[in-house]
C-alpha positions in Angstrom: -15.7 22.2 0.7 -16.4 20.1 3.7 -13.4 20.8 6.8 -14.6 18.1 9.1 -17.2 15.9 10.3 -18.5 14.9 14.1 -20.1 11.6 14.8 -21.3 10.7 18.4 -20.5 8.1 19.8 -21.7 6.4 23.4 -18.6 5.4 24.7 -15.7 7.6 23.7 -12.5 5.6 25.4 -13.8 2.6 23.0 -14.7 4.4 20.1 -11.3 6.0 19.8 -9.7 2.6 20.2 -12.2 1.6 16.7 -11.3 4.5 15.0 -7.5 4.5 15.6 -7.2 1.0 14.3 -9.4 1.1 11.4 -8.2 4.8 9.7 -5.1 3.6 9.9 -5.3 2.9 6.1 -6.4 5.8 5.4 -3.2 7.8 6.9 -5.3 9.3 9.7 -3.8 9.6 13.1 -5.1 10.6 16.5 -4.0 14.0 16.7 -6.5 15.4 19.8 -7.9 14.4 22.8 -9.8 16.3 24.8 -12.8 15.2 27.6 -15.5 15.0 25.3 -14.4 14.8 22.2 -11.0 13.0 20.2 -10.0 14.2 16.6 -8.4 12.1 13.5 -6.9 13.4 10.7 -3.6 13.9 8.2 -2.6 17.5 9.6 -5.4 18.2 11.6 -8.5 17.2 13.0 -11.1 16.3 10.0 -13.1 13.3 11.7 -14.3 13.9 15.0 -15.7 11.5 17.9 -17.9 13.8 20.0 -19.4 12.1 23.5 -22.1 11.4 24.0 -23.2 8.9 26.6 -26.9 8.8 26.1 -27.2 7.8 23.0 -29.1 5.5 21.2 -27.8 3.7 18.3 -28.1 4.7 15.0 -30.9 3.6 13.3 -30.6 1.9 9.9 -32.6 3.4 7.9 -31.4 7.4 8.4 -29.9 7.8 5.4 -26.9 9.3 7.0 -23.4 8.1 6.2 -19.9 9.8 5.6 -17.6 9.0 3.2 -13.9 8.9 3.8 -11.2 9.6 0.6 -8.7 6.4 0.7 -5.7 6.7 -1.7 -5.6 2.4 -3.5 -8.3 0.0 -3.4 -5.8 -2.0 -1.0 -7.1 0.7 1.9 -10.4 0.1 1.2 -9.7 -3.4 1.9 -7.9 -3.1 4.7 -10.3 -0.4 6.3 -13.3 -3.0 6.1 -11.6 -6.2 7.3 -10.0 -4.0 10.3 -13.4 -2.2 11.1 -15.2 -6.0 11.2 -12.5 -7.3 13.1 -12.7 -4.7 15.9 -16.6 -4.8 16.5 -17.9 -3.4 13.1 -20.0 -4.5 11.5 -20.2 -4.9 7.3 -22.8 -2.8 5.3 -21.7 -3.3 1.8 -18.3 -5.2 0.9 -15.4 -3.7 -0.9 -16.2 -3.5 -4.2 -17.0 -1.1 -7.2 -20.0 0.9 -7.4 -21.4 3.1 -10.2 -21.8 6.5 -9.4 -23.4 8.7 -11.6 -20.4 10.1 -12.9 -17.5 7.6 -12.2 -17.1 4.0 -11.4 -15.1 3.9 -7.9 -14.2 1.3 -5.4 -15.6 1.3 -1.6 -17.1 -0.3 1.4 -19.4 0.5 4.1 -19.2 -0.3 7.8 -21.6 0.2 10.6 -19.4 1.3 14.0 -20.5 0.1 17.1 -22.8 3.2 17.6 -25.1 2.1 14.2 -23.0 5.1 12.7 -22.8 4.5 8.7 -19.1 5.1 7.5 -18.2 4.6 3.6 -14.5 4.5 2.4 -14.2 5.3 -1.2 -11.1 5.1 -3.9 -11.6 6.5 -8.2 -8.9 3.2 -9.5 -6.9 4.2 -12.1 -8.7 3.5 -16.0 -7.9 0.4 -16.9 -5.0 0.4 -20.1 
């Protein structure tokens, strides 16, 4: 089981601001702030920003990405149109996806670092 995950980030005032609007939907809060480094999560820290002023964008083609756990298709939503709206920018629209064991619902966002985030919901079977 995966406890948390860092991304860096160039400028860390800014990328907090990103990040505390756009997990919103997802329940996460900003629960710690340190020099280098803020925290989001539920009831800890389980996404971290770490500093680091240096740094060259992400580059498309890493094959990295992290995938959040939203809890309605409505989050997923609200996620990507937040995460464009604040400087994101869109690397797959909301939508279902086959995965090789379930169809689920998600989007992907690139942050203004190149960083790949995914949000992802399983919708209920339809009746």
């Amino acid at each position: 089981m995966i406890d948390h995950v860092s991304v860096p980030v160039r400028d860390l005032d800014a990328s907090a601001r990103f990040y505390g609007r756009i997990l919103e939907p997802l329940g996460y809060a900003r629960l710690v702030d340190r020099p280098a480094t803020v925290g989001f999560g539920m009831k800890y820290p389980e996404f971290w920003l770490n500093a680091r002023p240096a740094l060259a964008p992400a580059a498309p083609d890493t094959g990295l990405h992290i995938c959040l756990r939203a809890r309605s298709v409505e989050a997923v939503d609200q996620f990507h149109a937040l995460a464009i709206a604040h400087g994101g920018t869109d690397d797959g629209a909301p939508g279902l996806r086959q995965a090789t064991m379930v169809v689920y619902y998600a989007a992907f966002i690139r942050d203004p670092d190149g960083n790949k985030i995914e949000v992802m919901t399983v919708p209920p079977a339809p009746a």
